[in-house]
N, C-alpha and C positions, 0 to 999 in steps of 0.2 A: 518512561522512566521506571527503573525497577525499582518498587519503594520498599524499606528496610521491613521485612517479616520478623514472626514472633520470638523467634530463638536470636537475631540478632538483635532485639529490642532487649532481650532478657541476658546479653550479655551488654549490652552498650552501659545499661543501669548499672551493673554488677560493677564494670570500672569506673563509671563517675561515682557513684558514691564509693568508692574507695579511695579515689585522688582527692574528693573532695574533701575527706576525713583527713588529708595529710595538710596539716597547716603549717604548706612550702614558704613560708615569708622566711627572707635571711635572718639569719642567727650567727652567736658566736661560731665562727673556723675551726674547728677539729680536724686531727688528724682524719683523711680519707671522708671529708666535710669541709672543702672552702668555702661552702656559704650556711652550713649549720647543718645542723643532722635531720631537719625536718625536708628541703629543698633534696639533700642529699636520700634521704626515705623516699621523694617522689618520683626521682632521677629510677631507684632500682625496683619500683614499683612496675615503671614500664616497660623497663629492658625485661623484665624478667619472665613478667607477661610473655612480650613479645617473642621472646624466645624460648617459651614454654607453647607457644604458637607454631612454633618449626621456621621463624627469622633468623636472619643473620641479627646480631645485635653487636654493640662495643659501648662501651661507655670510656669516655674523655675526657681523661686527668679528674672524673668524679664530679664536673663541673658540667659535663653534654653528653650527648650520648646521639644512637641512629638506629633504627630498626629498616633492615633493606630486605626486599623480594628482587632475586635476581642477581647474575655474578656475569653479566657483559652487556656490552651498548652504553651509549650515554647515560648520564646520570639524572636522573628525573626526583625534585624532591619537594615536600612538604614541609615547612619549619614552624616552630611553635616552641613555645615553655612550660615548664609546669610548676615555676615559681609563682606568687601572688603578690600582692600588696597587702597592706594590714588589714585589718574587718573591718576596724574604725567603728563607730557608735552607730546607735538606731537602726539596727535587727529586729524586726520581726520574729525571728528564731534565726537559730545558730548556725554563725556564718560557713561554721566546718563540717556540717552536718546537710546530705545533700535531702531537700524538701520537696515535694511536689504538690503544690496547690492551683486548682483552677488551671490545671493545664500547663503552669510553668516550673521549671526546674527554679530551683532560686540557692544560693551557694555562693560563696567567693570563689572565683574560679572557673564559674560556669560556661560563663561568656571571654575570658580571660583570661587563661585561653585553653584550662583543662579541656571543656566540654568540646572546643571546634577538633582538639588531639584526639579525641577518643572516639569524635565523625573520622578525622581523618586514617585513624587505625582499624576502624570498621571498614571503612572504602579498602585498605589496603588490603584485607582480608579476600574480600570480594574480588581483587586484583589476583590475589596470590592463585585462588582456585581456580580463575578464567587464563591463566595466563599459568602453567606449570613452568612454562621456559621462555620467560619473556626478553623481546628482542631489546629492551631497557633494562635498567634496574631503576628501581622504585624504593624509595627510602624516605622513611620520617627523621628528621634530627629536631632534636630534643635541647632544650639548654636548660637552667634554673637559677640565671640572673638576669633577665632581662628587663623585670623593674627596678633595676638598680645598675645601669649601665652595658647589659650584655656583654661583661667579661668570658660567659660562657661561652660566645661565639668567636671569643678574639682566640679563646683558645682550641676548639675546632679548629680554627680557618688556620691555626701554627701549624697543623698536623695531617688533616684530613682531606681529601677529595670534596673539590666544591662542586657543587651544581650545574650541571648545561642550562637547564632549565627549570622552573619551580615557581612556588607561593609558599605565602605565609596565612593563617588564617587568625590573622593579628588587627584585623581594623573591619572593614566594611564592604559593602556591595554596591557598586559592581565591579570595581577594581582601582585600583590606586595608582596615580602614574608621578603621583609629585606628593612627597613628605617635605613640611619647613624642617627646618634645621632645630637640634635641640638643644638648649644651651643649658645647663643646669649649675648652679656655682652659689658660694656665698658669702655675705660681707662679714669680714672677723672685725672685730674691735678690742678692746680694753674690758676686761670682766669688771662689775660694777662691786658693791659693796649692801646699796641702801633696797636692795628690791628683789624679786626675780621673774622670769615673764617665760613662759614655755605654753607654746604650742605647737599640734599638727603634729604627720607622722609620718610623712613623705615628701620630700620635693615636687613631684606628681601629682600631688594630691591637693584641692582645695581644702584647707585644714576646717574640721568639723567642730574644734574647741580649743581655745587658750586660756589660759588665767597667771593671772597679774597678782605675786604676794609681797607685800611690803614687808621686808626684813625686821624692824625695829619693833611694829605692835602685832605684826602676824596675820594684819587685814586683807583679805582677799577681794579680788576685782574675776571674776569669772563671765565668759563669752561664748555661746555657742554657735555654729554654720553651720549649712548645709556640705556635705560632703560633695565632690565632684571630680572629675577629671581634670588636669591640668592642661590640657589640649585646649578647652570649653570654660573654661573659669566664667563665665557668666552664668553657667548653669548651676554654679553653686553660692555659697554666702560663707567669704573669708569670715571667721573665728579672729585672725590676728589684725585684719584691716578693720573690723568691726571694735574690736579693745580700745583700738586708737584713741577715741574719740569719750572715752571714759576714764579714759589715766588724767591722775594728776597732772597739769600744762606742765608744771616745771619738770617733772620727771621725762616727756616729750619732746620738749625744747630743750633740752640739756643734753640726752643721751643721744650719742651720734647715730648711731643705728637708728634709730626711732623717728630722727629729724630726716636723715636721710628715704626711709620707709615713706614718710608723710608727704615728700616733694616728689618723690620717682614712683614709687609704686603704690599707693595707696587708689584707692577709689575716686576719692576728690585731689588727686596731685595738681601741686601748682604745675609740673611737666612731666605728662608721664611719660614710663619711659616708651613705651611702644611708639609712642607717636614721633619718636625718633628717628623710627625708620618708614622709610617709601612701601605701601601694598604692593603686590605685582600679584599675578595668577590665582598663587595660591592663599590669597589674604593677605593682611596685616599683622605686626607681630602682637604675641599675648604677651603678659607675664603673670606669674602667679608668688606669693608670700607663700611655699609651700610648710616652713618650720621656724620657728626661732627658740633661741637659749640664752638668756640673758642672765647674768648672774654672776656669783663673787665668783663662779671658777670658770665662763664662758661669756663670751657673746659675739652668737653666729646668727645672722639672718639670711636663711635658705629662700635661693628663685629659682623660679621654672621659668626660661623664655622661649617662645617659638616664635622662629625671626624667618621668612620670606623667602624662597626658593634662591632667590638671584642674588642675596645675599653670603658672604660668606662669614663665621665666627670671630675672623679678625677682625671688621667692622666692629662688633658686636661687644669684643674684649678692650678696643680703643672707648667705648661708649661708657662702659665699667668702668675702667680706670679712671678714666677724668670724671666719674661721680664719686669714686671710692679718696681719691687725693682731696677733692673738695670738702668731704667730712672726716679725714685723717686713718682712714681705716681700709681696712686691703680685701682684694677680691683675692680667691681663692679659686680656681677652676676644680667642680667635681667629676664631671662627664661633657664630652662635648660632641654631637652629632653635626656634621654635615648634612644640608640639604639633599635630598634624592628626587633626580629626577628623570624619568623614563618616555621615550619614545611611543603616543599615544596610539601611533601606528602601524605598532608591532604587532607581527605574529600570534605571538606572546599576549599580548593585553587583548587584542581583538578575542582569540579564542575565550580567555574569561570570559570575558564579555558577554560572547555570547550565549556559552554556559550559564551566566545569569538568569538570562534574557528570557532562557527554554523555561527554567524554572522558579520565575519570580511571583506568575500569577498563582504558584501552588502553593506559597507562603501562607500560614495562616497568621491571624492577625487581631489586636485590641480593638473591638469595638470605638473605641476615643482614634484609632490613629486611624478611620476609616477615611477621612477625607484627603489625609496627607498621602495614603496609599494609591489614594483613585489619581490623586494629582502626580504622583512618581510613575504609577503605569501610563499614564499619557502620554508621554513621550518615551522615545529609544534609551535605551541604557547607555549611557557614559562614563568616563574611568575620570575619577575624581583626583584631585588636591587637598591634602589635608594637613591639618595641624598638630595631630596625635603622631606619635614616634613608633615605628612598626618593626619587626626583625629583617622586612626586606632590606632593611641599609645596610647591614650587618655581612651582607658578602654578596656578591656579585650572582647577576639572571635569576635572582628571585622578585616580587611586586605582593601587592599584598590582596587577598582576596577574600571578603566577609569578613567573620559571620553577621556583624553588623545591619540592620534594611536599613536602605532611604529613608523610609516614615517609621521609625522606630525612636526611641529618646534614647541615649547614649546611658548604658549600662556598668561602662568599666568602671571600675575603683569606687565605687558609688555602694552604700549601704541599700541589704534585699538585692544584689546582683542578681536577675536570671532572666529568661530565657524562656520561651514553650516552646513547649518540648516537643511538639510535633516537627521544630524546625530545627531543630536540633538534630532530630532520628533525619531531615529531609535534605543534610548537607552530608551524608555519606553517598547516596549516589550522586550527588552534583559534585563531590572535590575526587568520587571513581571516577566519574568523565574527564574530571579538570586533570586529572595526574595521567589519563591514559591519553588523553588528546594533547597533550604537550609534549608526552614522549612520543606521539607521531611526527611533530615537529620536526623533533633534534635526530632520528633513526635516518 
């Protein structure tokens, strides 16, 4: 394997800590800004790189954009974002400011998928010079709303040339051949008067803090969680399912949101909901409390659900409704993802795969994850099921590949994001093989 030398290490740095300094989370719409001026800063951060690199570039509708090598043969592509999720609490230092301690990069963003875009814009690099007139073209596309429903790629796919072939470097290793489905929606009801209750900051997100203020004396009920990804809700500690159980009874039994919260999706639910539906392959469904707004002038209770390969969302919408009519208040759909799932026999998924495989032992690694590690290489590399929602669904012959390990603890949306850095500089030549040996594929 050709490992990344000193002048591409000294440019790799140069662009992560300059994406990492743009704190892409959606913002108010501006003209030439559908998702706010900071997502829209990190959208011409790249193009402009990339085409100050000697790329083709375009950027789409201000919402996507693509950096390609090459103008015939099939289309060969990398997809990725360089929008983020909110910081959310308990930093170690500053989430926008990219750190390097004991080896690891640490940053929102890093693993999320700035730092896998700026492996994969280094590999293309490496393509560009090997390849002056390649029998492909090679393309990264870009979006900067994927944690908030990937409108960036609905607007791509209106306009632009899709992919023969591709990844995403959006989830984990060794490949992805089955995404649950994702449902994300939330119950309205009746704005109250006597209180108000706000937490969390994303539907995606296990919320890290609610608080509970009684309108009339001004008393506050405050709650903290552990932050997590909504994929893995066990991995973190609801802030709003944690409140529950410290509110005044009557304000809990009374308010429909609240009663409803405490029967379907709380912790101790008398029914919850997931266990509504059958597991198959790819697990059983989640759901996660990811926000709420209660108050004289709202009240919205935000869910994250991942519901089962073999299910489909209208299942899932009939399941809603008849718990939304039971407590007199209406579901509202935000985002809805379809199940994805791929042939684990492909082409396509095998070559990952085994791209993996070549370079999994040169991962370097956490002392603490050394036994989950020995236990992952023991056996051959297989393309997984998961519960996290990836850009592969988002258009057709892409799957999703890293940057994630097997024995690694799940880094996304989670406070101190990162990453070592040796494996980071180590996914540019593994996603050059992955983009050159897929365009052998399809030629």
């Amino acid at each position: 394997m050709n490992q990344i030398n000193i002048q591409e290490i000294e440019k790799f740095d140069q662009i992560l800590n300059d994406l990492i300094a743009i704190p892409s989370v959606k913002g108010t719409p501006t003209e030439g800004a559908p998702y706010g001026q900071a997502p829209k800063a990190a959208l011409d951060y790249y193009l402009n790189m990339a085409k100050a690199d000697g790329f083709i570039t375009c950027n789409v509708g201000d919402k996507a954009g693509y950096v390609q090598w090459g103008d015939k043969g099939p289309l060969v592509a990398a997809l990725g974002h360089l929008d983020v999720v909110p910081a959310g609490s308990a930093w170690n230092s500053e989430p926008f400011s990219l750190t390097c301690k004991d080896g690891y990069f640490t940053g929102r963003g890093v693993v999320d998928d700035k730092g896998p875009m700026v492996s994969a814009y280094m590999a293309l690099l490496r393509l560009k010079e090997k390849y002056p007139d390649p029998p492909f073209r090679l393309r990264l596309i870009v979006g900067t709303d994927e944690e908030n429903g990937s409108t960036c790629m609905e607007r791509y796919c209106e306009t632009e040339e899709l992919p023969d072939i591709g990844f995403t470097p959006d989830a984990e290793f060794p490949c992805i051949f089955a995404e649950k489905g994702i449902y994300q929606m939330h119950f309205e009801g009746n704005p109250c008067s006597g209180f108000s209750l706000l937490g969390g900051n994303a539907a995606n997100m296990v919320p890290p803090y609610c608080e509970y203020t009684c309108l009339t004396d001004e008393s506050k009920i405050t709650q903290e969680g552990l932050q997590a990804h909504a994929s893995h809700p066990e991995m973190g500690i609801n802030a709003i399912d944690q409140i529950l159980s410290k509110l005044p009874k009557d304000i809990v039994d009374t308010n429909p949101l609240l009663k409803l919260m405490k029967k379907y999706f709380s912790a101790s639910a008398e029914i919850p909901f997931a266990d509504l539906f059958t597991p198959d392959l790819s697990g059983k469904a989640t759901t996660n409390v990811g926000m709420v707004h209660i108050g004289p002038d709202e009240a919205r209770l935000h869910v994250d659900i991942r519901f089962p390969v073999t299910l489909s969302s209208a299942v899932v919408t009939e399941k809603l409704e008849a718990i939304a009519s039971e407590f007199g208040v209406k579901v509202v759909q935000d985002s809805v993802l379809e199940p994805l799932f791929k042939d684990k026999e492909s082409n396509q998924i095998k070559t990952l795969v085994s791209i993996y495989e070549k370079y999994r032992d040169s991962f370097e690694y956490d002392p603490e994850e050394s036994d989950a590690r020995k236990q992952s290489l023991s056996t051959p590399a297989e393309p997984l099921a998961i519960g996290g929602g990836t850009y592969a669904r988002t258009m057709p012959n892409i799957v999703a590949f890293g940057p994630q390990l097997p024995w690694e603890k799940d880094q996304c949306h989670q406070s101190n994001e990162s990453i070592l850095k040796k494996n980071l500089y180590l996914l540019v030549p593994l996603y050059e093989e992955a983009l050159e040996n897929l365009g052998k594929i399809v030629i």
